[in-house]
C-alpha positions as CSV (number, residue, x, y, z in Angstrom):
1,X,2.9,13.8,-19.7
2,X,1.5,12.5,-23.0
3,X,4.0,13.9,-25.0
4,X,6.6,11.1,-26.4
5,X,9.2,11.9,-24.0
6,X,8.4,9.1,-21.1
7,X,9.2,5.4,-20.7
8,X,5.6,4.8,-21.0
9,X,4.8,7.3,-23.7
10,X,2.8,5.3,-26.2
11,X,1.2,2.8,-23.3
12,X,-2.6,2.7,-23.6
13,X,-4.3,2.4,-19.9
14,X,-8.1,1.4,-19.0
15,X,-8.1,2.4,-15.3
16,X,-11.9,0.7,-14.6
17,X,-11.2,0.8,-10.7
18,X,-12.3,3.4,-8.3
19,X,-11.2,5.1,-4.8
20,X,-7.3,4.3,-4.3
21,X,-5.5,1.3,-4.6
22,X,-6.3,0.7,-8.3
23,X,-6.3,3.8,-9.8
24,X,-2.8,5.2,-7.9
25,X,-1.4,2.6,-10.1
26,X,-2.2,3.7,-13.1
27,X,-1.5,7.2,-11.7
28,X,2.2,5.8,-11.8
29,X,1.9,4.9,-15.2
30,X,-0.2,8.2,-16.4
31,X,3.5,9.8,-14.8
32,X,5.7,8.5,-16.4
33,X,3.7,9.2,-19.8
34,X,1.1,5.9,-20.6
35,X,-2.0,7.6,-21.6
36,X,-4.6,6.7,-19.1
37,X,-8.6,6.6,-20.0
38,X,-10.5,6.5,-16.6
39,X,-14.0,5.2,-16.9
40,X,-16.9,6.2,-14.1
41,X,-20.0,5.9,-13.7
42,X,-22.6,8.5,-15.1
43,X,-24.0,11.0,-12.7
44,X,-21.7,11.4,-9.3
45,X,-18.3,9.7,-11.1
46,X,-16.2,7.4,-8.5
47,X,-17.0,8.0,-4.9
48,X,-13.4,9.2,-4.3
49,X,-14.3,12.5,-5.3
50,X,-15.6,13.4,-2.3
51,X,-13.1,12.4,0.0
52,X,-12.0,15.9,0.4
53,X,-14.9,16.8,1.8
54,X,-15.4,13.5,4.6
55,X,-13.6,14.2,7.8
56,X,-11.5,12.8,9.3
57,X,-9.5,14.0,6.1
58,X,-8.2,17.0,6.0
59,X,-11.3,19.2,4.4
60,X,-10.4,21.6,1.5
61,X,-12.6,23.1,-1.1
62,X,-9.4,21.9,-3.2
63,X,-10.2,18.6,-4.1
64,X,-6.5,17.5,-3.8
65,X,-7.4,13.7,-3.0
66,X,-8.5,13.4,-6.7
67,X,-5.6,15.3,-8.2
68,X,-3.1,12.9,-5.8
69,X,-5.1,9.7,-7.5
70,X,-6.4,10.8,-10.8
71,X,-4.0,13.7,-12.4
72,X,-2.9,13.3,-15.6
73,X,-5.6,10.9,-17.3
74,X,-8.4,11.5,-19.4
75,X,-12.0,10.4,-18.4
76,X,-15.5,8.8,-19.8
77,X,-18.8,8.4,-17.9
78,X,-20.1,4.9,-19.0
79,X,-22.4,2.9,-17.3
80,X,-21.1,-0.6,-17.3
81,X,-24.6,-2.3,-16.0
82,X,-26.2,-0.8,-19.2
83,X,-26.4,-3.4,-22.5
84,X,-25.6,0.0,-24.5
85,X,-22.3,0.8,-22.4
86,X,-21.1,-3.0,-24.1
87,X,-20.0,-2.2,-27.4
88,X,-18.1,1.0,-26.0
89,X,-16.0,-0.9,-23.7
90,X,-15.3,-3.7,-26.0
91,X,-13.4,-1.1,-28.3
92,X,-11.6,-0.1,-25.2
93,X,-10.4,-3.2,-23.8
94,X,-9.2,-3.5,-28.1
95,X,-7.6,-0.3,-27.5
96,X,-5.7,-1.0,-24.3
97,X,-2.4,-2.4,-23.5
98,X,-3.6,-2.4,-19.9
99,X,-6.5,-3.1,-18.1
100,X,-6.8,-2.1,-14.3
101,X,-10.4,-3.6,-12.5
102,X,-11.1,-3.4,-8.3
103,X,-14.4,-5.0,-8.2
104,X,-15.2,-8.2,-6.4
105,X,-14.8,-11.3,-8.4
106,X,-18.7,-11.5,-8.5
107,X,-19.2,-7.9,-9.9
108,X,-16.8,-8.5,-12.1
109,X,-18.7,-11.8,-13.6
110,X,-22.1,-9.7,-13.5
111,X,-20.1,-6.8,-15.3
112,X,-18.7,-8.8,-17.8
113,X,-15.2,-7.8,-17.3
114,X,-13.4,-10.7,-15.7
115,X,-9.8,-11.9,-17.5
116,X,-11.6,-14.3,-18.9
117,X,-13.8,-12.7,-21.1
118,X,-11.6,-9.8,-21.8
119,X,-8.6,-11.7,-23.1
120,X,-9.6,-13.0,-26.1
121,X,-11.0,-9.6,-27.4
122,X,-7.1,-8.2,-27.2
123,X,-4.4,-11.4,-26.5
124,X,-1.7,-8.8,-25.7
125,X,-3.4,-7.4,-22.8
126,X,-2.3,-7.3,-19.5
127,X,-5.3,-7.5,-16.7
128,X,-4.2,-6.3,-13.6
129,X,-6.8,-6.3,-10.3
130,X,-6.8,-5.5,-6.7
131,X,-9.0,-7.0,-4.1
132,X,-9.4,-6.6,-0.6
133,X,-8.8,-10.3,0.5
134,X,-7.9,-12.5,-2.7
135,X,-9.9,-13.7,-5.5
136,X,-10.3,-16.5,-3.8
137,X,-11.9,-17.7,-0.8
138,X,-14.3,-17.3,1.6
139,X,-14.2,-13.5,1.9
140,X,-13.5,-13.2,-2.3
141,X,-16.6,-11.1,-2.6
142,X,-16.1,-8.9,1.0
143,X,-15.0,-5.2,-0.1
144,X,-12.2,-4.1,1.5
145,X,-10.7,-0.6,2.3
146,X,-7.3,-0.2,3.6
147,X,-8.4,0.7,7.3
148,X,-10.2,-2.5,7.0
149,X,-8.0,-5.1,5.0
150,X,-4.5,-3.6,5.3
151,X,-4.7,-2.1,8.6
152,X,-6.9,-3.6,10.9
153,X,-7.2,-7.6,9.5
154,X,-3.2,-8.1,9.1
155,X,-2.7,-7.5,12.8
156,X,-1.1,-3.7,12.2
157,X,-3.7,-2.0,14.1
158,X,-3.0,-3.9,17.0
159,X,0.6,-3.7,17.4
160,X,1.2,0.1,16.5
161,X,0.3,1.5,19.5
162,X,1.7,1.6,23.4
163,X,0.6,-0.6,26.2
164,X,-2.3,0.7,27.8
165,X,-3.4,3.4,24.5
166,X,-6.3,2.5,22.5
167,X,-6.2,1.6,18.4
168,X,-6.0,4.2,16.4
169,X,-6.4,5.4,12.7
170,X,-3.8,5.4,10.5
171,X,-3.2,8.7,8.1
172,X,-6.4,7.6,4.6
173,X,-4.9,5.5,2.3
174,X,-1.4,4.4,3.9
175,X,-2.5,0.9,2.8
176,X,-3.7,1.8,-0.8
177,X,-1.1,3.7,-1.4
178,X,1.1,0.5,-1.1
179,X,-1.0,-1.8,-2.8
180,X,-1.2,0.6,-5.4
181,X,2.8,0.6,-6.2
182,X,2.5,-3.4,-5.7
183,X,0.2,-3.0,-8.4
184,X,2.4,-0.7,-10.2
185,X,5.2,-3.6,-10.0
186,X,3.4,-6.0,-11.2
187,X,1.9,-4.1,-14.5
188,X,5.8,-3.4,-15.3
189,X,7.0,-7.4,-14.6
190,X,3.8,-8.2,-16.9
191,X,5.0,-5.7,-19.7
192,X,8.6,-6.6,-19.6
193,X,7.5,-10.2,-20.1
194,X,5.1,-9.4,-22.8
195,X,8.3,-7.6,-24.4
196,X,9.2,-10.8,-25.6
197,X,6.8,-13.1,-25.3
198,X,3.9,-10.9,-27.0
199,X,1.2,-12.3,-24.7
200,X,-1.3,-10.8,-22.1
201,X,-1.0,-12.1,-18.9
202,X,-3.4,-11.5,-15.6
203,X,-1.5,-9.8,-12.5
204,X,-3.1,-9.4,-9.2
205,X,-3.3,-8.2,-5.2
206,X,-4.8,-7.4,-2.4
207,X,-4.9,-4.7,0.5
208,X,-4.5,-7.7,2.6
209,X,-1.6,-9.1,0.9
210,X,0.2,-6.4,1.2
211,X,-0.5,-5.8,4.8
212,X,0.5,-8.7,5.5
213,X,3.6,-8.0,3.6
214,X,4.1,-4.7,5.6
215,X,3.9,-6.4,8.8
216,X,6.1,-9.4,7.5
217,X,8.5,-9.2,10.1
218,X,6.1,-10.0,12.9
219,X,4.1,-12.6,10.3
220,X,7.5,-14.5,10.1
221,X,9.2,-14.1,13.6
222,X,5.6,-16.1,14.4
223,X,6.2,-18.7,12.4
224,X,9.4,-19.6,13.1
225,X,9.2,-19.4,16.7
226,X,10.2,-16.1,17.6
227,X,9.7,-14.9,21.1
228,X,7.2,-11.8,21.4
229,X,7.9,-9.0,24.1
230,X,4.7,-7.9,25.5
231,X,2.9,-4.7,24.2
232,X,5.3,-1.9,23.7
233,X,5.8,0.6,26.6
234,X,8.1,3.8,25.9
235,X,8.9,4.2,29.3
236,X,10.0,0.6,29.8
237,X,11.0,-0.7,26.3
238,X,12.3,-3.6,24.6
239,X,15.5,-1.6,22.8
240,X,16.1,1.7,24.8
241,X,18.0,2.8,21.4
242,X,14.7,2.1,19.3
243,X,12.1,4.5,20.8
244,X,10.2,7.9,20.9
245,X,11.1,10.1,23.5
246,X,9.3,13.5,25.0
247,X,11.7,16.9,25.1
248,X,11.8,19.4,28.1
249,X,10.3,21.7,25.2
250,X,7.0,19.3,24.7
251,X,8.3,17.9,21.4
252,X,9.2,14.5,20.3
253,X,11.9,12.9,19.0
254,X,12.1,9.0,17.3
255,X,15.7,7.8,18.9
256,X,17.3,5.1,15.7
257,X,21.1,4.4,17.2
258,X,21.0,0.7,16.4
259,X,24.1,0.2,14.9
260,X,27.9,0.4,16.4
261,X,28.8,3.3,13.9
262,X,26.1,4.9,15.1
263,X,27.3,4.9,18.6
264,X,30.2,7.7,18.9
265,X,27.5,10.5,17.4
266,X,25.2,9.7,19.7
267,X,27.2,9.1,23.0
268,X,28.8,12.8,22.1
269,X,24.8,14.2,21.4
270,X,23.8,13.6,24.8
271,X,27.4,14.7,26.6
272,X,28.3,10.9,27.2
273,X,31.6,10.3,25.0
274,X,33.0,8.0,28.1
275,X,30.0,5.5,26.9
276,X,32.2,5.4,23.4
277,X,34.7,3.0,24.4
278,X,32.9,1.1,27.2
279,X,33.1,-2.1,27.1
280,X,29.4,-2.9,26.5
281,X,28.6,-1.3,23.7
282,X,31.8,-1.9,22.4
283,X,30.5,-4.2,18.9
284,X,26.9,-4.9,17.6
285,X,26.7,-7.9,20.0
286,X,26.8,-5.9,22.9
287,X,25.1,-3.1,21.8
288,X,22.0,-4.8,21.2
289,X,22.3,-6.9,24.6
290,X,22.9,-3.9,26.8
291,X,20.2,-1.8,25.2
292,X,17.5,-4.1,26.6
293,X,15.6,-3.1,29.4
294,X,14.8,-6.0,31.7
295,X,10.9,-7.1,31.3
296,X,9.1,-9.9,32.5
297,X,8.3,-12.6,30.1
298,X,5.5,-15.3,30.2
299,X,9.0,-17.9,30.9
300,X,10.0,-15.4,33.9
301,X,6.9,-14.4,35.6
């Protein structure tokens, strides 16, 4: 993609991060042509190359995890605990137009690579880092994998499953994945405002952030009051017209008829076209009223 033909052809990338949410990002840039320099430690490289290999992933003797993540960059082994890796990555962070870090913010003090000592080696940088639970804090310096910070901290763990089913996994890196194109975002916001400005800035998140961010509409129907049916229960639920349903044929199918223009196509679908003009479901008011099933609430019980 380094060719001169891409938006970001040109852009100079220091992807220091490892496993997913932090280097994705710069995967984003690497496609659409910044030229990315990943840096790993000497010996195994980042962890993330085996995840190919680590049920429950899908095991391949492809390592397709690492091309997802890491196509399209170049790479160095330096070891950033070593006095002699210093002077390297000084000419780097010179060199870069972007810097992308995941560790802790007390591995990145011991490292040396915090915004604060970076900046003033290269005042048009931009510094972009990911954490699991903030920079600041009690939990600063936990790590933080998706499963753990995205999924299972926000609350989406518990309320993506049916009444009476256990928790389950979520497909690797749903979370990461996300964070990663939050990251992405905020790289481009910093660049466009270094466009004419001509200053470095420092852009952040976290995996819990952006959790938090996917389960928003439950985060904010809690705060302002919002009345919570119980756990969900396909054969009983909240919105008849929002649910998976079993075929005679052992499949499944995710039922979305939500809105009134929606309604003719799917009263024909399942030989009902009388239910097109019944009063009812008539306009989105009664469409969503009469899709309810009646449940028991902690005001009815």
């Amino acid at each position: 993609m380094i060719d001169g033909n891409h938006i970001f052809s040109g852009l100079k990338v220091l992807d220091l991060a490892s496993f997913i949410a932090g280097p994705a990002a710069t995967t984003i840039l690497a496609d659409f042509g910044a030229d990315v320099v990943k840096v790993e430690p000497p010996g195994t490289g980042d962890p993330y190359r085996f995840f190919s290999a680590t049920p429950p992933n899908p095991v391949s003797n492809f390592n397709y995890a690492w091309q997802l993540t890491n196509r399209n960059k170049r790479s160095i082994a330096l070891d950033l605990k070593s006095g002699g890796a210093k002077e390297v990555l000084l000419r780097l962070v010179r060199w870069a137009d972007v810097v992308v870090v995941n560790f802790p913010p007390r591995v990145k003090a011991s490292l040396g690579v915090t915004y604060e000592a970076l900046a003033p080696l290269n005042p048009r940088l931009i510094y972009a880092d990911v954490t699991g639970y903030g920079s600041e804090g009690p939990e600063a310096d936990t790590p933080g994998f998706d499963v753990t910070a995205f999924w299972a901290r926000t609350g989406l763990m518990q309320v993506t499953h049916d009444a009476g089913s256990p928790p389950t996994l979520p497909i690797p890196g749903i979370g990461d994945h996300a964070t990663a194109t939050t990251l992405y975002a905020a790289i481009v916001t910093a660049l466009y405002a270094r466009a004419s400005s001509g200053k470095g800035s420092h852009v952040s998140t976290s995996l819990i952030a952006n959790g938090i961010w996917a389960a928003g509409t439950w985060v904010e129907g809690g705060l302002n009051g919002g009345h919570f049916f119980p756990q969900h229960n396909r054969k009983s639920p909240p919105n008849a017209l929002l649910n998976p349903y079993q075929t005679s044929d052992n499949r499944w199918i995710l039922l979305v008829a939500a809105q009134r223009k929606d309604w003719p196509g799917f009263a024909k679908a399942i030989g009902m076209p009388q239910l097109i003009d019944d009063p009812r479901f008539s306009d989105e008011h009664g469409l969503a009223a009469n899709a309810v099933f009646p449940v028991s609430t902690p005001e009815t019980d």
